[in-house]
mmCIF file as Biopython writes it, N, C-alpha, C and O atoms, coordinates in Angstrom:
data_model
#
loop_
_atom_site.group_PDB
_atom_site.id
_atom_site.type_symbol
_atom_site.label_atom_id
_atom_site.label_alt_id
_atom_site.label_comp_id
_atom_site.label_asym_id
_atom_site.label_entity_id
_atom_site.label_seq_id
_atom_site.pdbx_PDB_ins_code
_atom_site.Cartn_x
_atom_site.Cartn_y
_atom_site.Cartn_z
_atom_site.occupancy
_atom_site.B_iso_or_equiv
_atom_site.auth_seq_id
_atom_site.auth_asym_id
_atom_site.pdbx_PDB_model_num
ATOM 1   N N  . UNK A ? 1  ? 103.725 68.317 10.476 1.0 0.0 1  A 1 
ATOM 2   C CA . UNK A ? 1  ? 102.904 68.729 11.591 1.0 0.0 1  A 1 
ATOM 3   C C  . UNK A ? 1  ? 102.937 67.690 12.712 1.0 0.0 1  A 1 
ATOM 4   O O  . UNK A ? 1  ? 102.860 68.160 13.847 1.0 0.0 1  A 1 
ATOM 5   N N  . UNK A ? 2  ? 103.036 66.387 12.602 1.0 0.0 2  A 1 
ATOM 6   C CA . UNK A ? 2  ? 103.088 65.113 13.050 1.0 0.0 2  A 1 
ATOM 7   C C  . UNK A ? 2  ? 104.134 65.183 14.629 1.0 0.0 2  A 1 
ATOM 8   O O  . UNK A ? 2  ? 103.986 64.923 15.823 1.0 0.0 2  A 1 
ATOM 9   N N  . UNK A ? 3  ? 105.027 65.616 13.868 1.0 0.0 3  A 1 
ATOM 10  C CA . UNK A ? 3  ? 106.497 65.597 15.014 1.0 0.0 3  A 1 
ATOM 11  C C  . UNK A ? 3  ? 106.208 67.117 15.420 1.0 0.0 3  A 1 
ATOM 12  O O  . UNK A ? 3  ? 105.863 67.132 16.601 1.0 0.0 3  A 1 
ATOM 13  N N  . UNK A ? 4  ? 106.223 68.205 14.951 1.0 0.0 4  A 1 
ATOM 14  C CA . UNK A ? 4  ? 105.837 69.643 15.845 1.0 0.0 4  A 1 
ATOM 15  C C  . UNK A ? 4  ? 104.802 69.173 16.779 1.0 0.0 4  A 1 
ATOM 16  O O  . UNK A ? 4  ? 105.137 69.207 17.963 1.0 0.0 4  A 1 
ATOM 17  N N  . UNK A ? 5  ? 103.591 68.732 16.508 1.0 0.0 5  A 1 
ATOM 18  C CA . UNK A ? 5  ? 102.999 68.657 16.843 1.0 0.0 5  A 1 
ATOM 19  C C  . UNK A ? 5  ? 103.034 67.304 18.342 1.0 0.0 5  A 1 
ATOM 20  O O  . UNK A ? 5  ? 102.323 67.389 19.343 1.0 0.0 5  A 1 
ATOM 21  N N  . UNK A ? 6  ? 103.615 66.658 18.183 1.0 0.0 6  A 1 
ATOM 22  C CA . UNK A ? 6  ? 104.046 65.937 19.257 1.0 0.0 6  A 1 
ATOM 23  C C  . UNK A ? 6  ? 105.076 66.063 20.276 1.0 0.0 6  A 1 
ATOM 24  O O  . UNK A ? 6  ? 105.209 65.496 21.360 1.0 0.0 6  A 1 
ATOM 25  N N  . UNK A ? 7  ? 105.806 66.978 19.648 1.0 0.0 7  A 1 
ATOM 26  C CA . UNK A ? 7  ? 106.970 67.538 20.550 1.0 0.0 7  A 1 
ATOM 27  C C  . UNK A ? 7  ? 106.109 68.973 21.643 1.0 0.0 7  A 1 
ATOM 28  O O  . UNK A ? 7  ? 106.161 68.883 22.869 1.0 0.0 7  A 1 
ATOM 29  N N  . UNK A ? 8  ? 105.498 69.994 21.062 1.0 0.0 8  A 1 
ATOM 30  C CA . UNK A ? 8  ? 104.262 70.530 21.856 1.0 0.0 8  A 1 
ATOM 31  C C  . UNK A ? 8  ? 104.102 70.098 22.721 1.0 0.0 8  A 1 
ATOM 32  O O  . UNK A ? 8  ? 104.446 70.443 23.851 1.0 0.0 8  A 1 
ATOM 33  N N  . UNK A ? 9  ? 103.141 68.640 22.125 1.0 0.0 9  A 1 
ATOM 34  C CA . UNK A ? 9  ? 102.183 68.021 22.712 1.0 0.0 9  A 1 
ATOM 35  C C  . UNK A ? 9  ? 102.784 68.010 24.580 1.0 0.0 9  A 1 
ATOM 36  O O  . UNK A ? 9  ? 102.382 68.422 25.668 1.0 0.0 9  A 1 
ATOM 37  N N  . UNK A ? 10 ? 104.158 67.132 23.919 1.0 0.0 10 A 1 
ATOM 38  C CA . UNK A ? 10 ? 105.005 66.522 25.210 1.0 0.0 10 A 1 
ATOM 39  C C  . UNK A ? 10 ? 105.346 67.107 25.943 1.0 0.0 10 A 1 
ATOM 40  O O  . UNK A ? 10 ? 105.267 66.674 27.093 1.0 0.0 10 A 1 
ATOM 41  N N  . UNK A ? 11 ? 106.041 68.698 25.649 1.0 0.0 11 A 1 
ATOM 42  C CA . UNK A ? 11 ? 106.173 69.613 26.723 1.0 0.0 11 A 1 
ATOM 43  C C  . UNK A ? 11 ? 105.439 70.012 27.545 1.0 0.0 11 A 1 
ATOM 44  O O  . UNK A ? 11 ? 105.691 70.113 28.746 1.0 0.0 11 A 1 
ATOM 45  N N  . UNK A ? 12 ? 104.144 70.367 26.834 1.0 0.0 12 A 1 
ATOM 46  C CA . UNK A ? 12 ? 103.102 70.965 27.706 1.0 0.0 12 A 1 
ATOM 47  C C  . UNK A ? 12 ? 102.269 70.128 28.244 1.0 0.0 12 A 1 
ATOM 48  O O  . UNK A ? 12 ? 101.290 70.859 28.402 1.0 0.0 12 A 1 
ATOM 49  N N  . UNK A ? 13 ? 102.068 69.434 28.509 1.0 0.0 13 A 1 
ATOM 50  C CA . UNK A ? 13 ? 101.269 68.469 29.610 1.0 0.0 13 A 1 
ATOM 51  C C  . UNK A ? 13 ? 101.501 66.651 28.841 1.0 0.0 13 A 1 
ATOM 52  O O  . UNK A ? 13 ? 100.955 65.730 29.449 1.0 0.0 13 A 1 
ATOM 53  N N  . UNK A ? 14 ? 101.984 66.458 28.070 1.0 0.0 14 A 1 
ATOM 54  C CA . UNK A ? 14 ? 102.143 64.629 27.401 1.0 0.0 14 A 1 
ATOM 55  C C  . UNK A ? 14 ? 102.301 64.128 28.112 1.0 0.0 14 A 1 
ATOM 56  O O  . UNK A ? 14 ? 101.673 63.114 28.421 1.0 0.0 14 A 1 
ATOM 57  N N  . UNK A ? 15 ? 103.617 64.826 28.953 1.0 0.0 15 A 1 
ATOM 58  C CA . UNK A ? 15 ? 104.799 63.933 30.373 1.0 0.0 15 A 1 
ATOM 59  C C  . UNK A ? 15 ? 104.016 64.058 30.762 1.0 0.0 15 A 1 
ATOM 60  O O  . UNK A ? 15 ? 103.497 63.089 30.207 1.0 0.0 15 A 1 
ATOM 61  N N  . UNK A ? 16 ? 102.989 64.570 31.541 1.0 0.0 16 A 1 
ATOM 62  C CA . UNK A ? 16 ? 102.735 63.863 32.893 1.0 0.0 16 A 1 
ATOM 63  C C  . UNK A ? 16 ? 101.076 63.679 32.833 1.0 0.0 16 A 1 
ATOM 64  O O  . UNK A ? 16 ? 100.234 63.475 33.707 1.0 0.0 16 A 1 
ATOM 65  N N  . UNK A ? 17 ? 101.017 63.831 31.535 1.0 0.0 17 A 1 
ATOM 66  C CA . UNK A ? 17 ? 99.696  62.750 31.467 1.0 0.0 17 A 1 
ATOM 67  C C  . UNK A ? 17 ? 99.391  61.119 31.097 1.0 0.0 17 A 1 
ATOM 68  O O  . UNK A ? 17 ? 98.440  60.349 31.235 1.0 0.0 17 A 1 
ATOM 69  N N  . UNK A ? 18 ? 101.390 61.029 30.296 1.0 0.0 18 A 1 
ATOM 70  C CA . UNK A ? 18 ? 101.485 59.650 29.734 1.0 0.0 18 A 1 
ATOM 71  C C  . UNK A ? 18 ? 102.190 58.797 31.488 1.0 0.0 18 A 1 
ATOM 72  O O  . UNK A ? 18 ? 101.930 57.655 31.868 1.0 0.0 18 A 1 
ATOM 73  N N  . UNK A ? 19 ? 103.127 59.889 32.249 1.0 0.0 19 A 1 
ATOM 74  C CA . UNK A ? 19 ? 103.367 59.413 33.564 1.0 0.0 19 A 1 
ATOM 75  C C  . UNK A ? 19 ? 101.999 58.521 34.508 1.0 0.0 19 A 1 
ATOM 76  O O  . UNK A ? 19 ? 102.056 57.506 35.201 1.0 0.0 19 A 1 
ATOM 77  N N  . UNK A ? 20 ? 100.869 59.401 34.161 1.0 0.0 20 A 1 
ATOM 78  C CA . UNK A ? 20 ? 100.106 59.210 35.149 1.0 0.0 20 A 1 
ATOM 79  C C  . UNK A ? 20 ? 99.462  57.770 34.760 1.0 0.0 20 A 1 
ATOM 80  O O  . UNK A ? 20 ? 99.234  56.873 35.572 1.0 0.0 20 A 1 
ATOM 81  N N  . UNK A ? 21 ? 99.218  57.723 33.405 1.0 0.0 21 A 1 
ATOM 82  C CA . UNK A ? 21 ? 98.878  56.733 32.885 1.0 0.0 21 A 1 
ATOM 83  C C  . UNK A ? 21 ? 99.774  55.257 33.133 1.0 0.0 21 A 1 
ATOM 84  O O  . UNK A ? 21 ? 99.306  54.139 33.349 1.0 0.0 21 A 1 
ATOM 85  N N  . UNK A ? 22 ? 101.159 55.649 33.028 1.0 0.0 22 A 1 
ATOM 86  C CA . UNK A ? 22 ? 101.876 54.588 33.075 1.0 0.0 22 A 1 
ATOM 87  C C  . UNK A ? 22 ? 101.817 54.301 34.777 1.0 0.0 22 A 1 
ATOM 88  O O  . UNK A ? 22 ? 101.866 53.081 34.938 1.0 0.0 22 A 1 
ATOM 89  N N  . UNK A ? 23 ? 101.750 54.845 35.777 1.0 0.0 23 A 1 
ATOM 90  C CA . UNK A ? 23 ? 101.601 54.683 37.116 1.0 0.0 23 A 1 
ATOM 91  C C  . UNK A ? 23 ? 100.364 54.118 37.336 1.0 0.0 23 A 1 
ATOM 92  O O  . UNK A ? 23 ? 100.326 53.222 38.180 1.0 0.0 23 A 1 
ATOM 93  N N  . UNK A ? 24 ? 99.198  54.471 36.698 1.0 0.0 24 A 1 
ATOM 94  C CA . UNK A ? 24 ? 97.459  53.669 36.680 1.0 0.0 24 A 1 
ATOM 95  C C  . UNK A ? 24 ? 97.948  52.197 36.060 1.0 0.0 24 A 1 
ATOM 96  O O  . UNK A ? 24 ? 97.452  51.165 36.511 1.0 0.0 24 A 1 
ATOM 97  N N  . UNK A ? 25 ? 98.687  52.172 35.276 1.0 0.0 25 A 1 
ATOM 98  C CA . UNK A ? 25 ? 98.935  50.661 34.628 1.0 0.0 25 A 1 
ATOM 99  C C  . UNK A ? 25 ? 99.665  49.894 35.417 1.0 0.0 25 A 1 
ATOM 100 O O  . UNK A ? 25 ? 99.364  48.703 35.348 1.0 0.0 25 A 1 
ATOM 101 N N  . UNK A ? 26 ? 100.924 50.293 36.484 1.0 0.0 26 A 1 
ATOM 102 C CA . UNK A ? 26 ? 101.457 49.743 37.200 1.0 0.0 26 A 1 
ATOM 103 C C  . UNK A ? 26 ? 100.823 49.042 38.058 1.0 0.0 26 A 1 
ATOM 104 O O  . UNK A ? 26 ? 100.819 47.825 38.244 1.0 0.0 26 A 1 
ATOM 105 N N  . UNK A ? 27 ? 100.023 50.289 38.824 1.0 0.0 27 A 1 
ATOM 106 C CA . UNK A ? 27 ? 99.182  50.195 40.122 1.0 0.0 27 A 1 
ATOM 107 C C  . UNK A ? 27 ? 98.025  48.795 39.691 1.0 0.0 27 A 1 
ATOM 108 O O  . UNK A ? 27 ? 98.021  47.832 40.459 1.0 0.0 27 A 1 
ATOM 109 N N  . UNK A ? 28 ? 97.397  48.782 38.854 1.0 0.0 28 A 1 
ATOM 110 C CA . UNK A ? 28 ? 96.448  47.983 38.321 1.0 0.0 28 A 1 
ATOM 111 C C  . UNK A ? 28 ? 97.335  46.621 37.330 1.0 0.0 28 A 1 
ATOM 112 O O  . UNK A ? 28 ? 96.684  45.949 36.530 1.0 0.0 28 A 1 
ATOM 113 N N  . UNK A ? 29 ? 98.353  46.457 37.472 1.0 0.0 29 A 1 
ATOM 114 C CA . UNK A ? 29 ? 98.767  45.031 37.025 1.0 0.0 29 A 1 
ATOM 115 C C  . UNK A ? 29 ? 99.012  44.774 38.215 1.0 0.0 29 A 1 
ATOM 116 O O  . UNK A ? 29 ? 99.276  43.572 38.167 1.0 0.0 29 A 1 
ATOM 117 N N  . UNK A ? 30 ? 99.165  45.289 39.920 1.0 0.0 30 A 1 
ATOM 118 C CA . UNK A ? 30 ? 99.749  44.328 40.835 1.0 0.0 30 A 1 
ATOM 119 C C  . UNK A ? 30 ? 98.877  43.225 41.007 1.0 0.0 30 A 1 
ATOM 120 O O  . UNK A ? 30 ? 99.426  42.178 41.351 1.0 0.0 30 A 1 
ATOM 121 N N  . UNK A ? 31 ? 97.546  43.208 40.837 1.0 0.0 31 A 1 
ATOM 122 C CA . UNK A ? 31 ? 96.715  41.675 41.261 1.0 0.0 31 A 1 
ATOM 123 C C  . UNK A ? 31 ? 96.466  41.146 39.776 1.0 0.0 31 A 1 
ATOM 124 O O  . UNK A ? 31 ? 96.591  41.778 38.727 1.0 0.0 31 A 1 
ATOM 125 N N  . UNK A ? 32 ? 96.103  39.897 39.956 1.0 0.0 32 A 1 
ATOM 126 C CA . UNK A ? 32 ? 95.777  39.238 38.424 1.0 0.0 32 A 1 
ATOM 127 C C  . UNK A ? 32 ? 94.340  39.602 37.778 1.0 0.0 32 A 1 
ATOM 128 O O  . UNK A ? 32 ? 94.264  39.737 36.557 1.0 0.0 32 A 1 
ATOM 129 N N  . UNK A ? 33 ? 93.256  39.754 38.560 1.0 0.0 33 A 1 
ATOM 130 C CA . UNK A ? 33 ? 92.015  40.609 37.794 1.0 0.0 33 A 1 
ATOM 131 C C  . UNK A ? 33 ? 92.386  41.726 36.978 1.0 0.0 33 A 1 
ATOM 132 O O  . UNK A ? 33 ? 91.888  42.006 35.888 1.0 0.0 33 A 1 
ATOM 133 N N  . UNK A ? 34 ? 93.441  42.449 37.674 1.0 0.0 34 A 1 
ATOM 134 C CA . UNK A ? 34 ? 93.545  44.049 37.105 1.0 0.0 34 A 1 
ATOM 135 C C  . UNK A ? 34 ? 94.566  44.141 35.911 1.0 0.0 34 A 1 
ATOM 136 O O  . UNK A ? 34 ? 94.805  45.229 35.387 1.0 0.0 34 A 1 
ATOM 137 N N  . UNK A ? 35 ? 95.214  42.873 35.455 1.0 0.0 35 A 1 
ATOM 138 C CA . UNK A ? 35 ? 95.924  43.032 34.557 1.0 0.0 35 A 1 
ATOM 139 C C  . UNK A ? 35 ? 95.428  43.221 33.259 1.0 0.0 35 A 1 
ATOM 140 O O  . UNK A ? 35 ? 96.194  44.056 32.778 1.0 0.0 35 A 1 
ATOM 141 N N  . UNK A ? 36 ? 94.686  42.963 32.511 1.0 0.0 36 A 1 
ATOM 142 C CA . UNK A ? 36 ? 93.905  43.187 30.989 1.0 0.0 36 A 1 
ATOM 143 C C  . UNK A ? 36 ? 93.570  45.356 31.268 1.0 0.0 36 A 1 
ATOM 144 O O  . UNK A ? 36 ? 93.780  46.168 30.367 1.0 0.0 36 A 1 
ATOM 145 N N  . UNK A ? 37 ? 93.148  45.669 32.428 1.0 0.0 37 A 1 
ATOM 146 C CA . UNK A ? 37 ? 93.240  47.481 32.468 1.0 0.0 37 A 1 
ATOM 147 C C  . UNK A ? 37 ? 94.286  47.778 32.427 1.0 0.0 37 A 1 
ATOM 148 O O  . UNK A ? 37 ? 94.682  48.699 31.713 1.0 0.0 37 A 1 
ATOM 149 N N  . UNK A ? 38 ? 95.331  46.799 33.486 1.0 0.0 38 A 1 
ATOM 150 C CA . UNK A ? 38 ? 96.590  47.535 33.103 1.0 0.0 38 A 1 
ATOM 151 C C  . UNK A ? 38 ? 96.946  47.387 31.983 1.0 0.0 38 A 1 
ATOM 152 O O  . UNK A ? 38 ? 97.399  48.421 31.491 1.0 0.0 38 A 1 
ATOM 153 N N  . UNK A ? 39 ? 96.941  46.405 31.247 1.0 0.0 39 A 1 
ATOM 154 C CA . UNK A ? 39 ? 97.490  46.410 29.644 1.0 0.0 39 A 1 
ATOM 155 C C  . UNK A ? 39 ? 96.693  47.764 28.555 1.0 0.0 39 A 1 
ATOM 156 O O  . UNK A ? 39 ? 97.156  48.294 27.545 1.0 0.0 39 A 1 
ATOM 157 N N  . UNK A ? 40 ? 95.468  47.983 29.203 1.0 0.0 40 A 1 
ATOM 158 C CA . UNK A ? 40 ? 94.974  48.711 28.366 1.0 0.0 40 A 1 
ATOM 159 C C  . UNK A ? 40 ? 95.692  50.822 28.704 1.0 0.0 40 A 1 
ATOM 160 O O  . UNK A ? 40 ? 95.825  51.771 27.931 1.0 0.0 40 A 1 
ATOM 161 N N  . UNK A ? 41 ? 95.857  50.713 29.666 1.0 0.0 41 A 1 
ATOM 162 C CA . UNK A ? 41 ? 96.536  51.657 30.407 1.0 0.0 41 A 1 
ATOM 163 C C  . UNK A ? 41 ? 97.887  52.089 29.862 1.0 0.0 41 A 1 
ATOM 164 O O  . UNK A ? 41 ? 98.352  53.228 29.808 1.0 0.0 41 A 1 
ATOM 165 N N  . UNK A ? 42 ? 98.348  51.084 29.519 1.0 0.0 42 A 1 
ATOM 166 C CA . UNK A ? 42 ? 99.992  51.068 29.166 1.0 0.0 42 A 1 
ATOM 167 C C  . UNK A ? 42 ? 99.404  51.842 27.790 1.0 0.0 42 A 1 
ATOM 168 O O  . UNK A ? 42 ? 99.751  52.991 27.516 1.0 0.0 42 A 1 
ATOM 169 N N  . UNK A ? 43 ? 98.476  51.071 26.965 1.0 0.0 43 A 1 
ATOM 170 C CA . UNK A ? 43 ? 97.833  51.596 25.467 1.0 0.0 43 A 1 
ATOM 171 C C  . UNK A ? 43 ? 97.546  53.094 25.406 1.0 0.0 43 A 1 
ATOM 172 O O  . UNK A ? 43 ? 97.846  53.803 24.445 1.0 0.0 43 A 1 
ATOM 173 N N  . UNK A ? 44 ? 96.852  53.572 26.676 1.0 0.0 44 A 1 
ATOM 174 C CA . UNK A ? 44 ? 96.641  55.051 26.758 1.0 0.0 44 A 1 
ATOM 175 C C  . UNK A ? 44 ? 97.796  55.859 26.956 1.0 0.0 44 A 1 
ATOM 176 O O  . UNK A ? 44 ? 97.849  57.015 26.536 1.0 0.0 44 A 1 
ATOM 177 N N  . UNK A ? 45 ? 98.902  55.201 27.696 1.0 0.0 45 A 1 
ATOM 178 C CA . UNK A ? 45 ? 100.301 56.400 28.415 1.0 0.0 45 A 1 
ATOM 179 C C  . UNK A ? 45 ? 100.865 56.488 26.544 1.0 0.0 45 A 1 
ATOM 180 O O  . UNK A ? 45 ? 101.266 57.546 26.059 1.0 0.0 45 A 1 
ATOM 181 N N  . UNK A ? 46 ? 100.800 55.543 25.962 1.0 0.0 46 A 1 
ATOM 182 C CA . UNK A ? 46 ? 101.470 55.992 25.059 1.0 0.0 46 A 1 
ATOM 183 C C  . UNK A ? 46 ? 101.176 56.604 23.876 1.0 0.0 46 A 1 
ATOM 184 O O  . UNK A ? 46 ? 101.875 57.141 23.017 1.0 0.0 46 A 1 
ATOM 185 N N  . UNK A ? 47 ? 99.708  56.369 24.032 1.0 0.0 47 A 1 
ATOM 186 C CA . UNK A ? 47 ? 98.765  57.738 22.850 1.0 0.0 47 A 1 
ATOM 187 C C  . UNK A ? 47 ? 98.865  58.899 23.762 1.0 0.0 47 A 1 
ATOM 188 O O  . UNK A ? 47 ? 98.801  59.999 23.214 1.0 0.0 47 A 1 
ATOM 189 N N  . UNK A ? 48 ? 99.002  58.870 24.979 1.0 0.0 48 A 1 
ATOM 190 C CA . UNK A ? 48 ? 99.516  60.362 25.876 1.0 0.0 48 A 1 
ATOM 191 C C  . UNK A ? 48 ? 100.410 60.657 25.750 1.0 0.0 48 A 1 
ATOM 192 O O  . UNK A ? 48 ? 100.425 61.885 25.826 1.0 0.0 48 A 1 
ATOM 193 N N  . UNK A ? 49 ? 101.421 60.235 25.560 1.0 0.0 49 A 1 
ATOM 194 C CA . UNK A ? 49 ? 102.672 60.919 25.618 1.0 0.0 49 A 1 
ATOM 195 C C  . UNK A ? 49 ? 103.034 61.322 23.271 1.0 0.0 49 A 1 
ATOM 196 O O  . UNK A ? 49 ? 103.573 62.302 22.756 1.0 0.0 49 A 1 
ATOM 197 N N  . UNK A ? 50 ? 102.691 60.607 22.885 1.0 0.0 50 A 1 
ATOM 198 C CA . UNK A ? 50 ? 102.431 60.726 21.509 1.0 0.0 50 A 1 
ATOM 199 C C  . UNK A ? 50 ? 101.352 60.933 20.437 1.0 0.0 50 A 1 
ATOM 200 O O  . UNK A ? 50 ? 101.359 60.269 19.400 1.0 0.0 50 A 1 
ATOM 201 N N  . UNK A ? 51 ? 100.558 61.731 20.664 1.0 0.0 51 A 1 
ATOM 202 C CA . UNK A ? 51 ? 99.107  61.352 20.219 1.0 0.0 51 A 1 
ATOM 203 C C  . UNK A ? 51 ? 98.564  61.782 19.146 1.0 0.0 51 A 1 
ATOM 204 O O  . UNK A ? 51 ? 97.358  62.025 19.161 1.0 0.0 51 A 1 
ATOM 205 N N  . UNK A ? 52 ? 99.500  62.016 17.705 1.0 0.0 52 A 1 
ATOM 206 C CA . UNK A ? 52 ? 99.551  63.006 17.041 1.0 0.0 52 A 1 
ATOM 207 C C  . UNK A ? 52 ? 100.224 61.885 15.408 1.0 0.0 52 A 1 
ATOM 208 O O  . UNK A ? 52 ? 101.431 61.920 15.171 1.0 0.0 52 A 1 
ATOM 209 N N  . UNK A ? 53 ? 99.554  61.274 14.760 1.0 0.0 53 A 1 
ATOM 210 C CA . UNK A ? 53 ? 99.593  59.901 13.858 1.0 0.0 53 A 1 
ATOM 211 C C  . UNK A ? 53 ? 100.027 58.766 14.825 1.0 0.0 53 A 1 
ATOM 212 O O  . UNK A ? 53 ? 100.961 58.026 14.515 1.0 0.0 53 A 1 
ATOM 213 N N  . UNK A ? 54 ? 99.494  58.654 15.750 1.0 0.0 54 A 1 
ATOM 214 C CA . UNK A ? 54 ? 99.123  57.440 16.783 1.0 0.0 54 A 1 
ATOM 215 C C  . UNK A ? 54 ? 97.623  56.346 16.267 1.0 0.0 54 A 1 
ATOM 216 O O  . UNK A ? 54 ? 96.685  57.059 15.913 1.0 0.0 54 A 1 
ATOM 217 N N  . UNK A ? 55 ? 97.360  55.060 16.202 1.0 0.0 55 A 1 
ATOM 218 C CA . UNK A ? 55 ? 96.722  54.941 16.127 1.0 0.0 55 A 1 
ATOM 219 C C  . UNK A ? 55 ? 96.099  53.479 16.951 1.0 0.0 55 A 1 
ATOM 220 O O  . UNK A ? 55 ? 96.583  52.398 16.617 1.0 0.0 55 A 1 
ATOM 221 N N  . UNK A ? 56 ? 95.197  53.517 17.847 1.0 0.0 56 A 1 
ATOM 222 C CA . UNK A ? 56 ? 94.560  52.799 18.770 1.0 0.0 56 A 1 
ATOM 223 C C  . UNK A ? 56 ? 93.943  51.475 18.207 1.0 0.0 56 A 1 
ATOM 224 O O  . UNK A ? 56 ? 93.028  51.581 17.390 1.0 0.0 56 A 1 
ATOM 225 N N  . UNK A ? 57 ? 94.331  50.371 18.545 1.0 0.0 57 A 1 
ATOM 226 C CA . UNK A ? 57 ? 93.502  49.337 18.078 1.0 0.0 57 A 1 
ATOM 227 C C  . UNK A ? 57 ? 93.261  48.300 19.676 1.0 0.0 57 A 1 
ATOM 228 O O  . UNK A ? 57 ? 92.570  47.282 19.653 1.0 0.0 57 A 1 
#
């Protein structure tokens, strides 16, 4: 179910919810305050784009 279920996932909206995420992480590492969100950002694009035996720490 793991991989069906992530391949789904990805077609129907993953891409461009893990895109958007990875563009919020970009945008927010350009100054040095915003880098620890962007790191956390990068953490979300990729439970977005995979989110299906992913697990967040």
């Amino acid at each position: 179910m793991g991989c069906i279920g992530n391949l789904l996932w990805f077609i129907f909206g993953g891409f461009a919810s893990g895109l958007s995420w990875l563009l919020a992480g970009v945008l927010w590492c350009i100054t040095i305050i915003g880098i620890p969100i962007g790191k956390q950002c990068f953490k979300l694009a990729k439970l977005a784009l995979m989110p299906f035996g992913a697990k967040v720490r």
